[in-house]
N, C-alpha and C positions, 0 to 999 in steps of 0.2 A: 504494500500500500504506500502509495506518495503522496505529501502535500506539496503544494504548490506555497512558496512564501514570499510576498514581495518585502523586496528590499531595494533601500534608497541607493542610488549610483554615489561609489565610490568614488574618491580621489582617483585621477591618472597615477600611477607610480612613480614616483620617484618628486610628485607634487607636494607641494605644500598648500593644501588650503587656507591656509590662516596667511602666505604671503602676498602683499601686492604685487610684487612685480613678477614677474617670471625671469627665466635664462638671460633672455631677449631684451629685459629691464622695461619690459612693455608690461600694461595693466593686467594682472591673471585673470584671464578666464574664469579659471575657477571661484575667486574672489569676487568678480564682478557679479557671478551668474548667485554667489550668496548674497550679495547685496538686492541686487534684484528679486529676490525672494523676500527678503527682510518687507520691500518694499510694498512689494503685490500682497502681502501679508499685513501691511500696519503696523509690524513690529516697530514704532518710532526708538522704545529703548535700545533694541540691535543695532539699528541704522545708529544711532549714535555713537554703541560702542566701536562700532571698524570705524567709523570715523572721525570721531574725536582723537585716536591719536595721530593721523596722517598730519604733514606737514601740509601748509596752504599751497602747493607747487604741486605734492602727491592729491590733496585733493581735486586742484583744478583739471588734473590729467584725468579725475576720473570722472568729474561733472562734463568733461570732452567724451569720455566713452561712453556716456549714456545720453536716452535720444531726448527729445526736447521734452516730450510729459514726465518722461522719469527724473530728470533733473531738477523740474516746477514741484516734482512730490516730494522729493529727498530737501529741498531746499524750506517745502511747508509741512514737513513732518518735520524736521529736525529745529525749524521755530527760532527762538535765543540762542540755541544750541548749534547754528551755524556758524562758521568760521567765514564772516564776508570777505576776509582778506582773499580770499581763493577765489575770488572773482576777478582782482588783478591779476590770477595768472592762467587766464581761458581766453580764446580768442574773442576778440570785439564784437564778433557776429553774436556768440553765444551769450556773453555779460548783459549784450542790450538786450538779448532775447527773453531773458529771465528777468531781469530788472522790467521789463514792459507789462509782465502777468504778475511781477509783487506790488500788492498796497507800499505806498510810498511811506507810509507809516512803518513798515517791516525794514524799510531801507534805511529809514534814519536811525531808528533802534540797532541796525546789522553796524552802521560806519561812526557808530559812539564807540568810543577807546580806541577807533585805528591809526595807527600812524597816520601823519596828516597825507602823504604822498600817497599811499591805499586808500585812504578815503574822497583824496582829491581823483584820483583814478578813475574812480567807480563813480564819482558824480558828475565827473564830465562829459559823461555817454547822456545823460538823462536830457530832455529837454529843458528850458529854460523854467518854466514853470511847474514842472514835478523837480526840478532841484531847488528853486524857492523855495517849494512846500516842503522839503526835506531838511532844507539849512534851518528854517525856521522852529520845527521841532528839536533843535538839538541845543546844546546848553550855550549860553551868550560866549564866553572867550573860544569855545571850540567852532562856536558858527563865526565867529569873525575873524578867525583864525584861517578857517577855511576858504572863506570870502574872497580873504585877501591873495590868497594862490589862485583861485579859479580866475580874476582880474587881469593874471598876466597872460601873454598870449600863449598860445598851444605850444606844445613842444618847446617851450623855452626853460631854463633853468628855472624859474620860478614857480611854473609846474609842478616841476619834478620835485621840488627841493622838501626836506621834512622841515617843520614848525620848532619843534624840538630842538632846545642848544641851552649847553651850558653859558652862560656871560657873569663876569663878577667884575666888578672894580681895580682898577690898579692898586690903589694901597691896601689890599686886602693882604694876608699873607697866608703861607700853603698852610698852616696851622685853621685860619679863620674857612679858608677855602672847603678843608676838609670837612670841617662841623657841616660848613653848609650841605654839602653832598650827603650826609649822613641824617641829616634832619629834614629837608626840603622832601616834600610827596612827588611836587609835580617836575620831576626830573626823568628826559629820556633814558628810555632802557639801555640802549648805548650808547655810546658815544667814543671817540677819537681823540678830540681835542677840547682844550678850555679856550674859552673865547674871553680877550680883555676885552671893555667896552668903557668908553667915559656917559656922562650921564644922557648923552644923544644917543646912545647905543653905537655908534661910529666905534671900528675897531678897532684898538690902537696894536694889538698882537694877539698873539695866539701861543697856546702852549700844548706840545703833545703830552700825550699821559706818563709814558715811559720817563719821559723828562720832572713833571709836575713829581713822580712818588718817588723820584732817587733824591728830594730836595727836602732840607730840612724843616720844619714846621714855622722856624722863627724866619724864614728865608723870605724878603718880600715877592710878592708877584711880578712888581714890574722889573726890579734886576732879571726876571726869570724869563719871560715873556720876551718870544722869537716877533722882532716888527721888520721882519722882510717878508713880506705880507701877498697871498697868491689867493686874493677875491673872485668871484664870478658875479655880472653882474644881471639882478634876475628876470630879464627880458631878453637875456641873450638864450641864443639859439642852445639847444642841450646839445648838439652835435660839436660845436666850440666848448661848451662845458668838460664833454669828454675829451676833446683834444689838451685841456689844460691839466685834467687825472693824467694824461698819459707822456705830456711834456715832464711835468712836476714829479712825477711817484708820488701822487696823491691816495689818502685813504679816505679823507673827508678836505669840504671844502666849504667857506660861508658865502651865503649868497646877500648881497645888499640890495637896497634900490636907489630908487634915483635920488635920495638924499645921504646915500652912504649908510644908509642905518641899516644894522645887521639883520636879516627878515627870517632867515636859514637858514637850512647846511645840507651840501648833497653829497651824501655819501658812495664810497666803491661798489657797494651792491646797484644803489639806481643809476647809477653807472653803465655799470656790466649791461643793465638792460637795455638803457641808450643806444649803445654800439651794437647789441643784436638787431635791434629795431631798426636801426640806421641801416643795415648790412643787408637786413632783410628788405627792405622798401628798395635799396639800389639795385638789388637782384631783378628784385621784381618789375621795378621801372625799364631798365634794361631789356626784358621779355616784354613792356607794354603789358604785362598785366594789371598795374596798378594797385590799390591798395584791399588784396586778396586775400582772404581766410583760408583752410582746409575746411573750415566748419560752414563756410559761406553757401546760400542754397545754389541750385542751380541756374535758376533767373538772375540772382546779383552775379553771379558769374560770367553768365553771357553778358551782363549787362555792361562787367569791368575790362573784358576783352574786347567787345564789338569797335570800340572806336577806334583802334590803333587797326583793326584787322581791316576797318573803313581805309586805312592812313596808308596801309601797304596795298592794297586791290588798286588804290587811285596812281601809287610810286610805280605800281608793276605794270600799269596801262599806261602811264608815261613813256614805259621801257619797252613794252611792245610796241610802240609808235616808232624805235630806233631799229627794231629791228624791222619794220614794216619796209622802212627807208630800203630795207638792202634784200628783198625779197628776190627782187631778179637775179642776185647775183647768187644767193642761196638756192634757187631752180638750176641755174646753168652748172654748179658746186654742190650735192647735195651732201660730199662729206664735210662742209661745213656745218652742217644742223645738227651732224654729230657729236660737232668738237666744241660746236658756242657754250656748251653747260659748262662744260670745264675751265675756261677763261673766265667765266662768271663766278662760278663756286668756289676756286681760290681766290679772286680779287674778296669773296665776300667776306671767305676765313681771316685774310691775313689784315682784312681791314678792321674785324670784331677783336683779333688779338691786341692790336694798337690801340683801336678804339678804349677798352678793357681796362687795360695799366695807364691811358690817360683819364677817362674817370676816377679811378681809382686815384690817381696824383691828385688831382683840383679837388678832391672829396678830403685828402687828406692835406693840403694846402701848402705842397710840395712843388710845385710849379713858380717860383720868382721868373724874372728876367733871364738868368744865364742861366739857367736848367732847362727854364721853356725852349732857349734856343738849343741849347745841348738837344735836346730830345725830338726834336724837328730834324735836325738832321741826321742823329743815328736814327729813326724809325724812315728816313729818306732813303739812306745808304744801305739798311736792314733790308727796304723793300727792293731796292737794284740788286742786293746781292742773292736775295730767295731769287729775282725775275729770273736773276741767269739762271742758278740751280733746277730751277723747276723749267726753264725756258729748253735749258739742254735735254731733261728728262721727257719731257712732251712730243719734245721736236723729236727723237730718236724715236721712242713710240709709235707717233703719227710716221714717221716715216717707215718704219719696217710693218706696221697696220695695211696703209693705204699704197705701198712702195710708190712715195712720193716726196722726196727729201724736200723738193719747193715748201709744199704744204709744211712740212716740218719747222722749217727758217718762219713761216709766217704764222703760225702758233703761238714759236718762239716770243716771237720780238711781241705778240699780243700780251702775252704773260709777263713782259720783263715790263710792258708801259703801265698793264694794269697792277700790278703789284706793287711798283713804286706809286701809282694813283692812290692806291687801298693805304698804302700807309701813309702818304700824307694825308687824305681826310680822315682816316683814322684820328689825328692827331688834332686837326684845324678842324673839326666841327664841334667833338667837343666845346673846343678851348671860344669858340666862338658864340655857342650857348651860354655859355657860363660870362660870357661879356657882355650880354644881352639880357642878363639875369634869368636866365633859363635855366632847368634844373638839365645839366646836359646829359644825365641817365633815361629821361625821359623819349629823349626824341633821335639821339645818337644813332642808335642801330638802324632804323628807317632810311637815315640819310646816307649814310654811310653804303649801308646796301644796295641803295638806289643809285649812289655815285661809280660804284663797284661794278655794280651789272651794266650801264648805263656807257660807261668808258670800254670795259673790255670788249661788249658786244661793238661798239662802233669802231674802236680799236682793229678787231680781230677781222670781223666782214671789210672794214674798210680798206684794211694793208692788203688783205686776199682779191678784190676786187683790182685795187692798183696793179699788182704785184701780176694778176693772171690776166689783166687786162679785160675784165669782165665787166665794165661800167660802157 
């Protein structure tokens, strides 16, 4: 006689249920598929336990792995008991998506006690009037606190920067300093440096830590106190912010305004982020995708690419118009219609490589006077000296191909013109965006491509035409 017993599906082997990430350092399956269970169930206390202790980084990966209802319920079953910081680390799409279905009541109550940069984060997506309603419920110095950063423009140091900084008096001493650190409530969780300030708040030095506790207690502040002084100022752009971390070896840095009074401080974590996000948007500019999620649906997706795909259909009917010009001579030649891709496809590569490292240079603001010229002409000389390399390889090809050494020579010499073309606009269109205050990640590759195909096509038919006497 046999029974039948059901029983619940085990762990994979060699798994751990109880860990988030798997091998792969990707969210576990097995993990997620219990959370999802917790959820479909109501268990609110479960869903709190796996998640109360994830870090705000491990939570946001996993409000990304779950779909948009399940997120909206994890986020209204777990109530107070969410960690709003994790909404700074999910994509834009997904933060506004869930911030659109919470009472804006749930939001004010989520960004009371966050650092001010996670809370300036998360209230920047909202619109004008649900972050009203939001600032307005929150206690008087942290709403005016917050105010004062949302005020400065996007992506500027002032942004980014936290609220929180230590400032004490010049004639204070590290004995007086100390008390204070010891007794004061509303003091940032960490911190880097001590900030002097006279009684405008205007900075007059700064003291790192390491320095401040190797000092004796009777020791005053201002003998102590470093005044060659590395400010940001907080409407400046964050992408110059991080340039001054990476000049300096900065760990922290204060940010002022326009009357020098100390507002902030941006530290090496929102930092690190700066430069992902900068790194990230140039990538993307670059491809014409624009400012693109993985989370983003499918409509804002087409919606982020369609125009540049407008920008290239309209470059590429320019460029069939050049080669429209040389059709007879391509009917009398038909192994020319063979060979025109290829004069095209290297001017396009070797113009994207140049193109590449000179964004890369004016992004990082590397380009003075005598480099800009340095670099115009080695990417000159660079492209004469590929034209030949590849001029030779082509022409030997096409000639044991087609046994026709002529055709070979006129290959050649299309490669060796369109490749010095490709890298000097490689080089001059950037740099010519960027004088016109254009972001030249944006529009580079378009132009660049269009000049590439554009030249070698006319280049190529034109010298074969000459050369075979087919005009």
């Amino acid at each position: 006689m046999s029974t039948d017993t059901e029983t619940a599906p085990g762990p994979e082997a060699g798994i751990d249920p109880d860990a988030l990430r798997d091998a792969e350092d990707r969210i576990s399956p097995l993990w997620l598929e219990r959370l999802r269970a917790y959820l479909d169930a109501g268990r609110a206390d479960d869903v709190a336990a796996v998640m109360e202790p994830l870090h705000a980084a491990d939570a946001g990966d996993v409000l990304e792995s779950l779909d948009a209802e399940e997120r909206l319920a994890l986020v209204r079953m777990l109530g107070d008991r969410f960690d709003y910081s994790a909404l700074t680390e999910v994509d834009e799409s997904v933060r506004v998506e869930l911030m659109d279905e919470l009472p804006n009541a749930d939001i004010a109550r989520g960004v009371t006690g966050l650092d001010s940069d996670d809370a300036v984060a998360i209230l920047e997506d909202l619109e004008q009037e649900d972050r009203d309603e939001v600032l307005s419920q929150l206690p008087t110095f942290e709403r005016l606190s917050l105010k004062r950063s949302l005020d400065f423009p996007e992506e500027s140091a002032g942004r980014r920067m936290q609220t929180d900084f230590i400032a004490i008096p010049p004639f204070w001493t590290v004995g007086q300093t100390i008390d204070y650190l010891r007794t004061e409530p509303d003091l940032p969780d960490e911190f880097y440096q001590i900030y002097v300030v006279d009684a405008a708040y205007q900075v007059l030095g700064t003291i790192p830590l390491d320095k401040f506790l190797r000092a004796k207690r009777a020791t005053s502040i201002e003998s102590l106190m470093n005044t060659n002084l590395v400010l940001v100022d907080a409407n400046e752009d964050q992408e110059e912010a991080a340039r001054d971390f990476e000049r300096y070896d900065l760990v922290e840095v204060g940010v002022v305004d326009e009357s020098k009074r100390l507002v902030g401080v941006l530290t090496i974590d929102d930092i690190v982020d700066v430069i992902h996000e900068e790194a990230d948007e140039d990538i993307k500019l670059l491809a014409g995708v624009g400012d693109e999620d993985i989370s983003d649906t499918t409509v804002d997706t087409v919606r982020s690419r369609v125009p540049w795909l407008v920008v290239n259909l309209v470059t590429a009917v320019a460029v069939s118009f050049v080669i429209g010009l040389f059709d007879g001579t391509i009917e009398q030649m038909v192994s020319l219609a063979v060979l025109m891709p290829i004069v095209a496809s290297m001017g396009g590569n070797a113009g994207t490589q140049t193109m590449t490292v000179t964004v890369r240079a004016l992004a990082m603001r590397e380009l003075d006077g005598r480099r800009l010229r340095r670099l115009i002409t080695r990417e000159m000389v660079v492209g004469l000296a590929n034209g030949v390399i590849f001029a030779v390889l082509i022409g030997l090809v096409t000639w044991l191909r087609f046994a026709d050494p002529q055709l070979g020579v006129v290959i050649g010499l299309a490669m060796v013109i369109n490749l010095i073309v490709a890298g000097t606009a490689g080089i001059l269109i950037p740099i010519t965006l960027d004088k016109l205050k254009a972001d030249p990640a944006i529009a580079s590759a378009v132009f660049v491509t269009t000049i590439t195909d554009t030249i070698g096509f006319f280049a190529f038919l034109g010298i074969a035409g000459l050369w075979f006497g087919l005009f």
